[in-house]
PDB file of N, CA, C and O in Angstrom, chain B, residues numbered from 101:
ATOM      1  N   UNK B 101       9.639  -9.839   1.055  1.00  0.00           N
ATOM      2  CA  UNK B 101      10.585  -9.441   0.055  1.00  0.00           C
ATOM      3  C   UNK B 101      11.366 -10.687  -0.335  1.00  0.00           C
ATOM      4  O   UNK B 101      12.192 -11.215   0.410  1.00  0.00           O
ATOM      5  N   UNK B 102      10.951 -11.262  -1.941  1.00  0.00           N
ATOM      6  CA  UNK B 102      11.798 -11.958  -1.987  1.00  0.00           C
ATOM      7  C   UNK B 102      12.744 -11.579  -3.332  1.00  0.00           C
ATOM      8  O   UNK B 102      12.178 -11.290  -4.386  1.00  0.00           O
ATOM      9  N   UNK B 103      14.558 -11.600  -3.217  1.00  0.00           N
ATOM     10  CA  UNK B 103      15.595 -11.740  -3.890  1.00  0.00           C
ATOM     11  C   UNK B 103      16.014 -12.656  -4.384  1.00  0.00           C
ATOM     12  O   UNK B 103      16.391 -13.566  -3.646  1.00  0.00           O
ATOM     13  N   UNK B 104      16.149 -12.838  -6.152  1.00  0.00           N
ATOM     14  CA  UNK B 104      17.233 -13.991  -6.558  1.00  0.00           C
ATOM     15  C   UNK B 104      18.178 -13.666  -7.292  1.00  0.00           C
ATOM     16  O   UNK B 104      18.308 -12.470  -7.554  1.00  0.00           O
ATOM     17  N   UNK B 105      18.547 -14.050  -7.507  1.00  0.00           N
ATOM     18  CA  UNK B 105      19.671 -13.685  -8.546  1.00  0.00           C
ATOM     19  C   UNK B 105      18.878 -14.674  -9.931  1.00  0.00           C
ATOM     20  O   UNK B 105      18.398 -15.748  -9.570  1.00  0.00           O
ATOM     21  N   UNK B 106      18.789 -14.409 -11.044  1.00  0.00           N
ATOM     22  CA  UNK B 106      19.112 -14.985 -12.080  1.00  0.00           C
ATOM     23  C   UNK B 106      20.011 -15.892 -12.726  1.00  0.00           C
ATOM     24  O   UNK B 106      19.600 -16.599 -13.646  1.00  0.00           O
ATOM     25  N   UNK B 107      20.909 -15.929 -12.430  1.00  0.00           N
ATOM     26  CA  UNK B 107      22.110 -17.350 -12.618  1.00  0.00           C
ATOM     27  C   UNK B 107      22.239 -17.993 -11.954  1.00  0.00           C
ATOM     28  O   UNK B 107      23.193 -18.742 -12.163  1.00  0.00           O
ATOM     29  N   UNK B 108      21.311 -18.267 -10.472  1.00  0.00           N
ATOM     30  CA  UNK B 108      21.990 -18.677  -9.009  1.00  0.00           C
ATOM     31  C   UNK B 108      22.212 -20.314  -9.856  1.00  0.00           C
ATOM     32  O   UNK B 108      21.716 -20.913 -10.810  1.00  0.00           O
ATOM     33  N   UNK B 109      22.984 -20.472  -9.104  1.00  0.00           N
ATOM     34  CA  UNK B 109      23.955 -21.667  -9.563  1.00  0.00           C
ATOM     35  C   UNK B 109      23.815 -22.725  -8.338  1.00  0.00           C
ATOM     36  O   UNK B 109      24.569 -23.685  -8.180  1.00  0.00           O
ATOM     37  N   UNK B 110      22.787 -22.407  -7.549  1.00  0.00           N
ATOM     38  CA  UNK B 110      22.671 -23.313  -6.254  1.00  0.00           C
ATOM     39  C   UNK B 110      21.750 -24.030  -6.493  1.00  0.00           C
ATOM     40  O   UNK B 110      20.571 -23.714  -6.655  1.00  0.00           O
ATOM     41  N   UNK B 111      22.506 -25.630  -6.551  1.00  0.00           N
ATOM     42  CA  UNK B 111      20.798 -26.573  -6.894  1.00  0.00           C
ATOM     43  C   UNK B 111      20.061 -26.900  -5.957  1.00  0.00           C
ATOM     44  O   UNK B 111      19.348 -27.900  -6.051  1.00  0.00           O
ATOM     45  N   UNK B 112      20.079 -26.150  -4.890  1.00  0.00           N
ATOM     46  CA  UNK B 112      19.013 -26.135  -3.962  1.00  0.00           C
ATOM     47  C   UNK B 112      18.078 -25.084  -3.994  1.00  0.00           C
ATOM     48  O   UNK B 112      17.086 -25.119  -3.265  1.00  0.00           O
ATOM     49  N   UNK B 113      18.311 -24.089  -4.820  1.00  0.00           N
ATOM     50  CA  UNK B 113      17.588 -23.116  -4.889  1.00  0.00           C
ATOM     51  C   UNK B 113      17.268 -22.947  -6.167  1.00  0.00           C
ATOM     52  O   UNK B 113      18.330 -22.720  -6.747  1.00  0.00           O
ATOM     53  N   UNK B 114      16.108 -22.928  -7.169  1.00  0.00           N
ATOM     54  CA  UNK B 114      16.313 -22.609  -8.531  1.00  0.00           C
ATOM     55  C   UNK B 114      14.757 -21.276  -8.228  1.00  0.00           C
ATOM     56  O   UNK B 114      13.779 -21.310  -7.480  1.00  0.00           O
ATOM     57  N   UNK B 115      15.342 -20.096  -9.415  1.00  0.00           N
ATOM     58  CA  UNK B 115      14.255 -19.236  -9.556  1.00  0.00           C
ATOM     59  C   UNK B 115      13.277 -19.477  -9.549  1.00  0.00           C
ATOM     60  O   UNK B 115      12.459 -18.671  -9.106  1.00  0.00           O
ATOM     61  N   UNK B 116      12.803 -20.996 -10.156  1.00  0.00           N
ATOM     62  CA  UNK B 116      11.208 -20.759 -10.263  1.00  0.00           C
ATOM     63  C   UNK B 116      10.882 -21.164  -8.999  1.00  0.00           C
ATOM     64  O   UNK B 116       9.698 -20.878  -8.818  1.00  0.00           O
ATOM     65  N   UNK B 117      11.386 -21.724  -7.976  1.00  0.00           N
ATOM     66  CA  UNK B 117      11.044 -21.331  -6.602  1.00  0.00           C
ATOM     67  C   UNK B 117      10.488 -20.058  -6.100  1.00  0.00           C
ATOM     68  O   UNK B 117       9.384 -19.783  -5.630  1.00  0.00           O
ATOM     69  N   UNK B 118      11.353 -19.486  -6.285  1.00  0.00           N
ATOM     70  CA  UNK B 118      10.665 -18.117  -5.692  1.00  0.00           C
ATOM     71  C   UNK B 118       9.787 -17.660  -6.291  1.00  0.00           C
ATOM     72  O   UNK B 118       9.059 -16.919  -5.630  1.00  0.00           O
ATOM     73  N   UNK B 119       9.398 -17.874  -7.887  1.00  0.00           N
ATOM     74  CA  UNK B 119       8.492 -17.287  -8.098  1.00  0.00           C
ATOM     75  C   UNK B 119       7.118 -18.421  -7.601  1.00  0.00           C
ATOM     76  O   UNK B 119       5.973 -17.981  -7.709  1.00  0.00           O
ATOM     77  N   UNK B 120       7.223 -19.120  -7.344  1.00  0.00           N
ATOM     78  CA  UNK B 120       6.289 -19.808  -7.407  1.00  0.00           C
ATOM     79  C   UNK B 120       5.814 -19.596  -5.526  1.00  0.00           C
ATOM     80  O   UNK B 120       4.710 -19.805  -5.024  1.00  0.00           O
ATOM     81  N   UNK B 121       7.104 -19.118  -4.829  1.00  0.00           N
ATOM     82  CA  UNK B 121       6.406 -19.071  -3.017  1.00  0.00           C
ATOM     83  C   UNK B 121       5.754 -17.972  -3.620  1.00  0.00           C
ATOM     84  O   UNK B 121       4.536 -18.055  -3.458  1.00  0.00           O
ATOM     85  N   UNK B 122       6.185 -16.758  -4.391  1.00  0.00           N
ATOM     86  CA  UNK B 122       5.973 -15.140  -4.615  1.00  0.00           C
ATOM     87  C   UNK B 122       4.077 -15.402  -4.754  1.00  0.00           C
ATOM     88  O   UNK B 122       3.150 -15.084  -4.010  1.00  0.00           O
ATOM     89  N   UNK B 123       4.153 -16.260  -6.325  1.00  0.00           N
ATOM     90  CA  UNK B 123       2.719 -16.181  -6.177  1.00  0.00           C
ATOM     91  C   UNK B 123       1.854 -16.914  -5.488  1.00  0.00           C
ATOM     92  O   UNK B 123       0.662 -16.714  -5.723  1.00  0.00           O
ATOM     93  N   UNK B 124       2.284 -18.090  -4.322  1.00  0.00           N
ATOM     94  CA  UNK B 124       1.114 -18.456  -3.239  1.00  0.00           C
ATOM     95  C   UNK B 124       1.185 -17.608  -2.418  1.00  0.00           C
ATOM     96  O   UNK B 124       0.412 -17.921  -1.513  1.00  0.00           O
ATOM     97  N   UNK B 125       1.785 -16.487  -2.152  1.00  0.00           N
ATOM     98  CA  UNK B 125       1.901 -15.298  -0.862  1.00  0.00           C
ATOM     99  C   UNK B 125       0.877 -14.157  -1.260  1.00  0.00           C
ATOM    100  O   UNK B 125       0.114 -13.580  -0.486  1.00  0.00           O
ATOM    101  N   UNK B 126       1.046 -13.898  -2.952  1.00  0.00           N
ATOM    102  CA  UNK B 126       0.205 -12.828  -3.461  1.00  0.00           C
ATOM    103  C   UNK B 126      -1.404 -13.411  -3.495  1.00  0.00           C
ATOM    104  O   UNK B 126      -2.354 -12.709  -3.148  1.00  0.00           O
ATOM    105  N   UNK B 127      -1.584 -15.275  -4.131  1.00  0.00           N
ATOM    106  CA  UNK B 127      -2.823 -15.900  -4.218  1.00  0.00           C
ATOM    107  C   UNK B 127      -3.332 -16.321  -2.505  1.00  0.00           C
ATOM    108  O   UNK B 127      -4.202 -17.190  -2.443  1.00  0.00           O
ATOM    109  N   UNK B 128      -2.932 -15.865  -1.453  1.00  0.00           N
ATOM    110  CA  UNK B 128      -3.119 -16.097   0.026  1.00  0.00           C
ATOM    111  C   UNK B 128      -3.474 -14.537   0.211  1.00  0.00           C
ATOM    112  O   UNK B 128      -3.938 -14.162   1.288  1.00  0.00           O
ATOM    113  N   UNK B 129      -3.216 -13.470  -1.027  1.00  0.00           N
ATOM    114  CA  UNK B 129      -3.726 -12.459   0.087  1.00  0.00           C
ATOM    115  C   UNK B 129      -2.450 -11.623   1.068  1.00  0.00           C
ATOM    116  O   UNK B 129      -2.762 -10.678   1.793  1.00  0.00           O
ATOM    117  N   UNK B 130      -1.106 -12.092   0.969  1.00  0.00           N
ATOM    118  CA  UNK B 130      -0.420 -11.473   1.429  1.00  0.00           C
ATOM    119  C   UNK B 130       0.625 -10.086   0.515  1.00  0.00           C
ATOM    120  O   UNK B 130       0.567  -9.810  -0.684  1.00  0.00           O
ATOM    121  N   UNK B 131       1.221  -9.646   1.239  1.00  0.00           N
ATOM    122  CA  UNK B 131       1.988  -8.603   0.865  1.00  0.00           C
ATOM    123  C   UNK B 131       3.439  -9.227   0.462  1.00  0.00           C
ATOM    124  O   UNK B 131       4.108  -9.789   1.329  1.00  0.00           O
ATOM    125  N   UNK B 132       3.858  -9.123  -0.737  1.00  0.00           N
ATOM    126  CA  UNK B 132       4.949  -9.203  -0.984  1.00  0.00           C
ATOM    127  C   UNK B 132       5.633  -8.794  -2.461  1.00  0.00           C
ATOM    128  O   UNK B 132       4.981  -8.275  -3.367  1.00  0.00           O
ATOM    129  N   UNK B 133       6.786  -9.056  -2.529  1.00  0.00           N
ATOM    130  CA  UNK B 133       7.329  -8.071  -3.857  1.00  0.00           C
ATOM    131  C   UNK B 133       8.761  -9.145  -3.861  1.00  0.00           C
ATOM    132  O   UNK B 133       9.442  -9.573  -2.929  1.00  0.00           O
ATOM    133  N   UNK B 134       8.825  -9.289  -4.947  1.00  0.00           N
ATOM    134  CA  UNK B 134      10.061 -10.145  -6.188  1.00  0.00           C
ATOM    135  C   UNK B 134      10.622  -9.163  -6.651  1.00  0.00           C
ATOM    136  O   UNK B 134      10.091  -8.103  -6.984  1.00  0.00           O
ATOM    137  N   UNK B 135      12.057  -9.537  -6.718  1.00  0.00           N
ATOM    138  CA  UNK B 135      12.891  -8.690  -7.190  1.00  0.00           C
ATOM    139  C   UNK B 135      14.193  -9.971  -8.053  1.00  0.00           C
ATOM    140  O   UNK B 135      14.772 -10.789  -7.338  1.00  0.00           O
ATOM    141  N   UNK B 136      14.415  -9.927  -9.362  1.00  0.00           N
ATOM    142  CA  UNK B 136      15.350 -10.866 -10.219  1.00  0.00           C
ATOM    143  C   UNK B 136      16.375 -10.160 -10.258  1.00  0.00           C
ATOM    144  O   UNK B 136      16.393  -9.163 -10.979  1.00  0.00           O
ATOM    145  N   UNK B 137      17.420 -10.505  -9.520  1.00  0.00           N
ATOM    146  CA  UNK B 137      19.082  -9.744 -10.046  1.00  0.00           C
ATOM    147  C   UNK B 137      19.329 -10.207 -11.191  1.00  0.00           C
ATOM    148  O   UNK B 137      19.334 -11.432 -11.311  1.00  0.00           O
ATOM    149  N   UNK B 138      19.609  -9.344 -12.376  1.00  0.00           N
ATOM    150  CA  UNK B 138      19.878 -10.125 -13.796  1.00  0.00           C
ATOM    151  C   UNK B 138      22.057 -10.252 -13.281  1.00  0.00           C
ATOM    152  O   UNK B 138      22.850  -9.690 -12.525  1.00  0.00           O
ATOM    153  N   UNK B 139      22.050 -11.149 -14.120  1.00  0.00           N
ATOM    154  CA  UNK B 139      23.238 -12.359 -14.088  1.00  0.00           C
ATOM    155  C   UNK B 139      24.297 -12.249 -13.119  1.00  0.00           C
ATOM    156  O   UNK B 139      25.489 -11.972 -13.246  1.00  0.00           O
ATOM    157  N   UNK B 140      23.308 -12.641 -11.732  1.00  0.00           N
ATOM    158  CA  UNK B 140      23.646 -13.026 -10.248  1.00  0.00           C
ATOM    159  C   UNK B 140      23.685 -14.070 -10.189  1.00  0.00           C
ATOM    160  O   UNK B 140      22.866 -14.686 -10.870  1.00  0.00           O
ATOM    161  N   UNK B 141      24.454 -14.679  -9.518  1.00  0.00           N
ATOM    162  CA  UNK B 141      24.364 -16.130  -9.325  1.00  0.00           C
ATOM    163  C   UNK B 141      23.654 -16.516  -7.652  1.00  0.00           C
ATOM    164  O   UNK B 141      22.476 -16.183  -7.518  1.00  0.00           O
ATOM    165  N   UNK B 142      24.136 -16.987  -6.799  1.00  0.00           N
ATOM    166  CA  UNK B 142      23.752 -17.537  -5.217  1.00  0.00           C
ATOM    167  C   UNK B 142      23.842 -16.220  -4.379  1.00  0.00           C
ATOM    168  O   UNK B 142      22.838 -15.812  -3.796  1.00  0.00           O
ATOM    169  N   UNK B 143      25.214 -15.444  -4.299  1.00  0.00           N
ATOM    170  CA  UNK B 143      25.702 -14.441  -3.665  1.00  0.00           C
ATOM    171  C   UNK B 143      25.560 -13.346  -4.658  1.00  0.00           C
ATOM    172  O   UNK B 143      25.971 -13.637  -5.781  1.00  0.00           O
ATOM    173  N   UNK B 144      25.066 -12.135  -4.501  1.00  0.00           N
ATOM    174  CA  UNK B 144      25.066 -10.841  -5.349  1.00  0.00           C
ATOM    175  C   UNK B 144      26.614 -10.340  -5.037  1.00  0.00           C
ATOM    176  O   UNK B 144      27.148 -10.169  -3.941  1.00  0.00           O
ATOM    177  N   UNK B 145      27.220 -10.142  -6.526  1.00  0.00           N
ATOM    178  CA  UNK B 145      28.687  -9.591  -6.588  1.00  0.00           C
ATOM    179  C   UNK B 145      28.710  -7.927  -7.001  1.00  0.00           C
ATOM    180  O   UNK B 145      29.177  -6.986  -6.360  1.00  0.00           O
ATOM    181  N   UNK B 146      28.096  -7.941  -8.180  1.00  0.00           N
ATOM    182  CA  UNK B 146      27.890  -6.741  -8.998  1.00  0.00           C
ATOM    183  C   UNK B 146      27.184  -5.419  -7.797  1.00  0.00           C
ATOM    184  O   UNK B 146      26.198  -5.378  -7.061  1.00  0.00           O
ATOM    185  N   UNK B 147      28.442  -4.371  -8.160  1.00  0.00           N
ATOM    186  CA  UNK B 147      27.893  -3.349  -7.089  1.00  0.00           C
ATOM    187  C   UNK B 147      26.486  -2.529  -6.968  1.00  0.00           C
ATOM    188  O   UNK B 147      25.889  -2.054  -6.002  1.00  0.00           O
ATOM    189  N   UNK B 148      26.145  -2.581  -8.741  1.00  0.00           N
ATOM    190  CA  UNK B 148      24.796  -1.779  -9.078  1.00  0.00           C
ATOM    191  C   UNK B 148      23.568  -3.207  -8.484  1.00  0.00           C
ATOM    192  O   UNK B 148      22.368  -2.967  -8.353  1.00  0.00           O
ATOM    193  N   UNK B 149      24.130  -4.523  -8.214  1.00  0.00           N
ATOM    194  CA  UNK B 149      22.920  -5.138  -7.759  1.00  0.00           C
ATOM    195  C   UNK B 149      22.429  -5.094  -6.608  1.00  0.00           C
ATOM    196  O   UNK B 149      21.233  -5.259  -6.370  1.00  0.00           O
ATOM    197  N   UNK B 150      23.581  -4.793  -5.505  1.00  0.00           N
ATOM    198  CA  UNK B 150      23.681  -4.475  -4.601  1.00  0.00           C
ATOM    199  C   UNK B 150      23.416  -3.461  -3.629  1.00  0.00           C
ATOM    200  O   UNK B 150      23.352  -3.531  -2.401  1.00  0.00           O
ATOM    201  N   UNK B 151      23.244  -2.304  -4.585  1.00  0.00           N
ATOM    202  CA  UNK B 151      22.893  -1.045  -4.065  1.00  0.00           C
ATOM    203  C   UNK B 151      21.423  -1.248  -4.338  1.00  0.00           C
ATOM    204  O   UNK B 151      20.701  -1.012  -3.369  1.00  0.00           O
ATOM    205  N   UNK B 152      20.950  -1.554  -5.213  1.00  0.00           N
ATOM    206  CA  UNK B 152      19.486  -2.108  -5.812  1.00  0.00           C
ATOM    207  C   UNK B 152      19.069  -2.733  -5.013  1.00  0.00           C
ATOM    208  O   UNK B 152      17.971  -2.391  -4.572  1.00  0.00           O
ATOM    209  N   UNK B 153      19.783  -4.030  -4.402  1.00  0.00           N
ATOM    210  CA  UNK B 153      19.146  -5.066  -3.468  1.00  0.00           C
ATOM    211  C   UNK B 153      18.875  -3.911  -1.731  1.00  0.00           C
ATOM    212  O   UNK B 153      17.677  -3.934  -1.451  1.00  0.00           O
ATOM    213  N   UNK B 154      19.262  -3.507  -1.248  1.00  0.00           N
ATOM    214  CA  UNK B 154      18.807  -2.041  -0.520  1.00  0.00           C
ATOM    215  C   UNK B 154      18.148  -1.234  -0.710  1.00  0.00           C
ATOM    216  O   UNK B 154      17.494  -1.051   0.317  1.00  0.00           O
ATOM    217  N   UNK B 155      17.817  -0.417  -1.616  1.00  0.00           N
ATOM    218  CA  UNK B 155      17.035   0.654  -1.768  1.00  0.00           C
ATOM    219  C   UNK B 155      15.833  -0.501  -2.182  1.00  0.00           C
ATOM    220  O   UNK B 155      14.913   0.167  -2.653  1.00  0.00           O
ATOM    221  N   UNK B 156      15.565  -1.530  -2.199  1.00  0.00           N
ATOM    222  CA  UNK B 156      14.527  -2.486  -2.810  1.00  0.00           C
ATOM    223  C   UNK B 156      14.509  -3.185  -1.068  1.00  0.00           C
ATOM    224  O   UNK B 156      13.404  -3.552  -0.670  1.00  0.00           O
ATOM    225  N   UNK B 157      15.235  -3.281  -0.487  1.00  0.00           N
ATOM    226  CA  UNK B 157      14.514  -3.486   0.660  1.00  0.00           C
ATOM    227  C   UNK B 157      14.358  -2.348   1.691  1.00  0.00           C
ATOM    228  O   UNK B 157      13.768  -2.512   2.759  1.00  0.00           O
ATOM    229  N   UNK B 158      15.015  -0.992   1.245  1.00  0.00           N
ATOM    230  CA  UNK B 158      14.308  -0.035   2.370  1.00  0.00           C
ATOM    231  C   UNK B 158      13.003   0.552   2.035  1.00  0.00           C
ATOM    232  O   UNK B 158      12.280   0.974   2.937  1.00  0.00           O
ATOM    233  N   UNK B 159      12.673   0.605   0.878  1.00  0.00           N
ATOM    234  CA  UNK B 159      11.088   0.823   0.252  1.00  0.00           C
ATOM    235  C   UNK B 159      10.336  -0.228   0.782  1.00  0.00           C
ATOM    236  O   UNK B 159       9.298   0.154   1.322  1.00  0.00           O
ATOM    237  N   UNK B 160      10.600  -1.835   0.801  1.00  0.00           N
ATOM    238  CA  UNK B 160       9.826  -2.607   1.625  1.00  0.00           C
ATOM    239  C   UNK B 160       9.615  -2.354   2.828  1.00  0.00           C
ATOM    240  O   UNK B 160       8.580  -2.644   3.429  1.00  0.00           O
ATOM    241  N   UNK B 161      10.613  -1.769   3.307  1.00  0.00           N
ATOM    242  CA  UNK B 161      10.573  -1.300   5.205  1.00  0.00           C
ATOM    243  C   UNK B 161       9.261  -0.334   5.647  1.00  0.00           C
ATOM    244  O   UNK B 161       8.230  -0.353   6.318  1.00  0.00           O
ATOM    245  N   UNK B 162      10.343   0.807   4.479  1.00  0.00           N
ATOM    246  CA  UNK B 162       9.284   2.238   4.769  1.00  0.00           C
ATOM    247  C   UNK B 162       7.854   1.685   4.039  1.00  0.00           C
ATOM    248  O   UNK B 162       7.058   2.600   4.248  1.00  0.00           O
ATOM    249  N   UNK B 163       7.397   0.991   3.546  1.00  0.00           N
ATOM    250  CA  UNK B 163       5.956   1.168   3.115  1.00  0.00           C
ATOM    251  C   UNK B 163       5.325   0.415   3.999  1.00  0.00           C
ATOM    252  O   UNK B 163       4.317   0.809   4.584  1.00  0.00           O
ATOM    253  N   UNK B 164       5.867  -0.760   4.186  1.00  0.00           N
ATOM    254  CA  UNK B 164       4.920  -2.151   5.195  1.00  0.00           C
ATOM    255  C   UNK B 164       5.006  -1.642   6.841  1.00  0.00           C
ATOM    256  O   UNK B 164       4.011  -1.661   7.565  1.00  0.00           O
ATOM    257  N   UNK B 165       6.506  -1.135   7.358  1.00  0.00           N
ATOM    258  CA  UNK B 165       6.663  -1.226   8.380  1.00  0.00           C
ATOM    259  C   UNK B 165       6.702   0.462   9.179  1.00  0.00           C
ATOM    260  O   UNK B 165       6.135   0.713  10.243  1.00  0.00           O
ATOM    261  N   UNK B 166       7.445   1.383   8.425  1.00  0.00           N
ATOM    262  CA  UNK B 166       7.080   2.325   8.736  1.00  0.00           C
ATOM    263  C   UNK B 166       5.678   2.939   9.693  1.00  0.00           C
ATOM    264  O   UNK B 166       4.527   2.744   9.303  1.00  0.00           O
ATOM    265  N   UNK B 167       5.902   3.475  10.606  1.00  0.00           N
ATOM    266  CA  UNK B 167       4.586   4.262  11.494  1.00  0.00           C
ATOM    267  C   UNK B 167       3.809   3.349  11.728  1.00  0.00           C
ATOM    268  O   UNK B 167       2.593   3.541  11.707  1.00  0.00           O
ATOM    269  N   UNK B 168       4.394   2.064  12.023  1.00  0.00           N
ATOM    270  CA  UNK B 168       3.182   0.640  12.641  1.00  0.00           C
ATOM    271  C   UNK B 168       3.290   0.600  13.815  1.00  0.00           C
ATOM    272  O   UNK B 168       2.634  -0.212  14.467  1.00  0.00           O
TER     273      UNK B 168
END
């Protein structure tokens, strides 16, 4: 599961990072899922991103990890 925010403002981190681990994880054959907070910066503030950023990682839980 990977999370960014869209504005992240951290120049150690820029979006097309993640998209770019996202697709050597999907072109390797692995399991994974991207999720873009629209106008998030480093830290998610906004409460609707937040509740989003959860229910987007308990669906990752229950599908991958669930009954293993």
């Amino acid at each position: 599961m990977l999370i960014h925010g869209e504005a992240d403002n951290n120049p150690g981190t820029f979006t097309l990072q993640t998209e770019r681990y996202f697709q050597a994880i999907k072109g390797l054959g692995g399991q994974a899922r991207m999720v873009i907070l629209p106008k998030e910066s480093h830290g998610y503030a906004a409460k609707e991103n937040i509740l989003h950023t959860l229910w987007e990682q308990e669906q990752f839980l229950d599908k991958y990890l669930k009954g293993k």
